[in-house]
C-alpha positions in Angstrom: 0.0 0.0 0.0 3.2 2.3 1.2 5.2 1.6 -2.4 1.4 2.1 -4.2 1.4 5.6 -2.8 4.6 6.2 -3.5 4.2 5.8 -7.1 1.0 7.8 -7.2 2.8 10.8 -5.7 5.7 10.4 -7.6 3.9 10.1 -11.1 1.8 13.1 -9.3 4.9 14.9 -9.1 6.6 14.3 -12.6 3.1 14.9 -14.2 3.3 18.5 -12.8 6.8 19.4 -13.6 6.1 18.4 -17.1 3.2 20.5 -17.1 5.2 23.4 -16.0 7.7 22.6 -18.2 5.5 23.0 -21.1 3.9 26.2 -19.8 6.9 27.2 -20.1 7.7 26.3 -23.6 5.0 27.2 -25.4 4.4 30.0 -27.7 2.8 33.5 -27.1 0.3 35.4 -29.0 1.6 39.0 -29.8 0.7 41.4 -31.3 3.9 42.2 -34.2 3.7 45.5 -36.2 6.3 46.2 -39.1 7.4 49.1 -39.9 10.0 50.9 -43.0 11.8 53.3 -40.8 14.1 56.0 -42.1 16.7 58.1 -39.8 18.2 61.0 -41.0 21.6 60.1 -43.0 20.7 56.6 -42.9 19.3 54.2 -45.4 15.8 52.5 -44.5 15.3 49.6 -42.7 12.4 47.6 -42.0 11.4 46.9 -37.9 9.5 44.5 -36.5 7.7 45.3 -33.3 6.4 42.9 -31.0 4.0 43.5 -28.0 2.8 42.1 -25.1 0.8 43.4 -22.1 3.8 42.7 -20.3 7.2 43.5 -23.1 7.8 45.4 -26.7 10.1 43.4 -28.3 12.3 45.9 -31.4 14.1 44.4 -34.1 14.5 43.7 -37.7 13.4 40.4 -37.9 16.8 38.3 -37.4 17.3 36.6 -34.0 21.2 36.9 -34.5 20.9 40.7 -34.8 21.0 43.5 -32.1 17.6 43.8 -30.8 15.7 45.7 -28.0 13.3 44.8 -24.8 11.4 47.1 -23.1 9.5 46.1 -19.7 6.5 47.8 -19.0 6.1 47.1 -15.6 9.4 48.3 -14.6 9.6 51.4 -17.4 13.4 49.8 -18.2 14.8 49.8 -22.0 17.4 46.9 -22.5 19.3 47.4 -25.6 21.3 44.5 -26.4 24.0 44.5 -28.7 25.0 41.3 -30.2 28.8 41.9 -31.5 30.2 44.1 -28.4 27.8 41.6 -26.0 26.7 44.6 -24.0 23.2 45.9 -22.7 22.6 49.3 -22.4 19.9 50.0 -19.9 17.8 53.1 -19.7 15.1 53.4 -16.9 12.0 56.1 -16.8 11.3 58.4 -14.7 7.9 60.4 -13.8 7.8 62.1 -16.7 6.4 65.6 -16.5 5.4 68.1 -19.5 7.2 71.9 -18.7 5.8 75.0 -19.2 7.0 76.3 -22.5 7.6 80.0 -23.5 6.3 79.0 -26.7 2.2 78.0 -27.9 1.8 74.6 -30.3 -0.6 75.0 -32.7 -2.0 70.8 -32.8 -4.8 70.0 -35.1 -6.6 66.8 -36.2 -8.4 66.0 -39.1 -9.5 63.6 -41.5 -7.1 62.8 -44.2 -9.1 63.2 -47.2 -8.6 60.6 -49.9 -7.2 58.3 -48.1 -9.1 54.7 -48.1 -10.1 53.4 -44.7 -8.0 50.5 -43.2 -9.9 47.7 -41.5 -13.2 49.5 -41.6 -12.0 53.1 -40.3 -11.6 56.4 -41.9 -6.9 57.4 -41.5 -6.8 60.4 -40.0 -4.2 62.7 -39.4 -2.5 65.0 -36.0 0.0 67.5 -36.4 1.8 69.8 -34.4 3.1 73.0 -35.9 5.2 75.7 -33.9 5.6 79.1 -35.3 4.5 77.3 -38.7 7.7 74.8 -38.9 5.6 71.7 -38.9 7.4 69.7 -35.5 5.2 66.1 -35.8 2.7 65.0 -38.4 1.2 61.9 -37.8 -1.5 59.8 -40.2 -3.3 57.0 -37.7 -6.0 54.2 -37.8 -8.1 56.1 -35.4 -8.6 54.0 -31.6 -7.0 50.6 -33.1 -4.7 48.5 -31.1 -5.8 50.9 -28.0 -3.8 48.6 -25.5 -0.9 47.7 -27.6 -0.5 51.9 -28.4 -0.7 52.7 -24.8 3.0 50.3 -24.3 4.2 52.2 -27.1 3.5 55.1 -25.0 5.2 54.2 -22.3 7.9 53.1 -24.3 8.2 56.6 -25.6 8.2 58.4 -22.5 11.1 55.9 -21.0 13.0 57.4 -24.1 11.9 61.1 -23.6 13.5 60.5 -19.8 16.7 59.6 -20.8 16.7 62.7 -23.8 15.7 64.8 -20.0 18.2 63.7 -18.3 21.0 64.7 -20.9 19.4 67.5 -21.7 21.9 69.8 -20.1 24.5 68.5 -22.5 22.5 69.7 -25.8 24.0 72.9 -27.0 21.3 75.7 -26.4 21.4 76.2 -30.6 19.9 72.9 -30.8 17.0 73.4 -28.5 13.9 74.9 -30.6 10.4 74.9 -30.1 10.7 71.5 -32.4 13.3 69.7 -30.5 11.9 69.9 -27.1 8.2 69.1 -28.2 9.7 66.0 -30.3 12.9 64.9 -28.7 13.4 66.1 -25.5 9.6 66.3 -23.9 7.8 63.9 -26.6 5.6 61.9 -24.4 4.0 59.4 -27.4 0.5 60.9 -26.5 -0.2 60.5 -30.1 -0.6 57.0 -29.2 -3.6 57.7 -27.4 -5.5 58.3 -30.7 -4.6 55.2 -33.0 -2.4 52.9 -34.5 0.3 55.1 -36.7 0.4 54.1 -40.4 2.5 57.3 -41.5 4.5 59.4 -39.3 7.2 62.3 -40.0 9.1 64.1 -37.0 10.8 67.3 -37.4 14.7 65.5 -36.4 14.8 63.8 -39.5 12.8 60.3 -38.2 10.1 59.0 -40.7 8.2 55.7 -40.0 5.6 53.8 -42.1 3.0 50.8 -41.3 4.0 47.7 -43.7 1.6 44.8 -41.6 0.2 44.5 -38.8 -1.1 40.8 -37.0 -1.3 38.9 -34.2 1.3 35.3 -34.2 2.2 33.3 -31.8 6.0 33.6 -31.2 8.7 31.5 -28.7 8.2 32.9 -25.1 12.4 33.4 -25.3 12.3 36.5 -27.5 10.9 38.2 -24.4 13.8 37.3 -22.6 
């Protein structure tokens, strides 16, 4: 009866470390956006983004390639570079919007002409200073609202570090534009839809190629 129980608990035991084990090995749904990006001086490149309520997973596609992880809960970039076999960390702060000496003009509207994606009308945000056009952004109005909001986030963790160095920026280089789109950017936009077109004033263009949900090895997130 003893050596019976025994084996019960025992196959009790193994049958739930193989459960967990599996658990751990399966695959998770993200959602995976791709994107042509273009920075100034540089040739475009194509991104993949992949996001979960918990990471956003940045890279080009090619698991041997540099690639970055962002963890929401903790507001933490990683940055890992393959080849020199470092990680560059950058955390966020509380990020707060200044008072500025100067008045955005923002505006939305519907972009006329353009065919509606998955059912809805592309509309389009900008933000002008002075004129000089600082953001313009064309968006699938309140798509992916969860997904946007970690791109947010994700955003801001980059607008804390662009705060923090902000005292090394020569004063030339801080205009209206700058400070709305580098320096203070807080991803708001992200609040209104998924982008399909964007243009910012330092020279960064993005545009939508796909977007999907796939199931993808949990280990990517890692």
């Amino acid at each position: 009866m003893i050596i019976k129980k025994c084996l019960k608990l025992i196959l009790l035991i193994t049958s739930s470390l193989f459960y967990s084990l599996s658990l751990a090995s399966e695959d998770l749904l993200v959602t995976i956006l791709w994107f042509d990006e273009i920075e100034a001086g540089n040739d475009q490149v194509q991104m993949r983004y992949m996001i979960t309520p918990q990471y956003l997973r940045i890279d080009n596609g090619n698991l041997h390639d540099d690639f970055i992880l962002f963890d929401v809960t903790k507001k933490i970039i990683f940055s890992v570079n393959h080849e020199d076999r470092t990680i560059l960390l950058i955390r966020g702060d509380n990020w707060k919007k200044p008072d500025y000496k100067f008045v955005a003009d923002i505006s939305h509207d519907v972009l006329e002409g353009a065919p509606a994606i998955s059912g809805k009308q592309v509309k389009e945000y900008k933000i002008k200073v002075n004129d000089e056009m600082c953001t313009h952004i064309q968006y699938i109005p309140d798509m992916y609202k969860k997904e946007m909001n970690i791109l947010k986030y994700y955003q801001q963790t980059l607008s804390s570090q662009q705060i923090r160095s902000l005292s090394n920026t020569p004063d030339h280089m801080k205009t209206p534009c700058f400070m709305l789109d580098v320096a203070y950017n807080d991803g708001i936009y992200y609040d209104l839809g998924l982008p399909v077109q964007e243009w910012h004033n330092r020279g960064y263009a993005r545009y939508l190629k796909d977007y999907k949900q796939e199931k993808v090895a949990v280990k990517l997130f890692e």
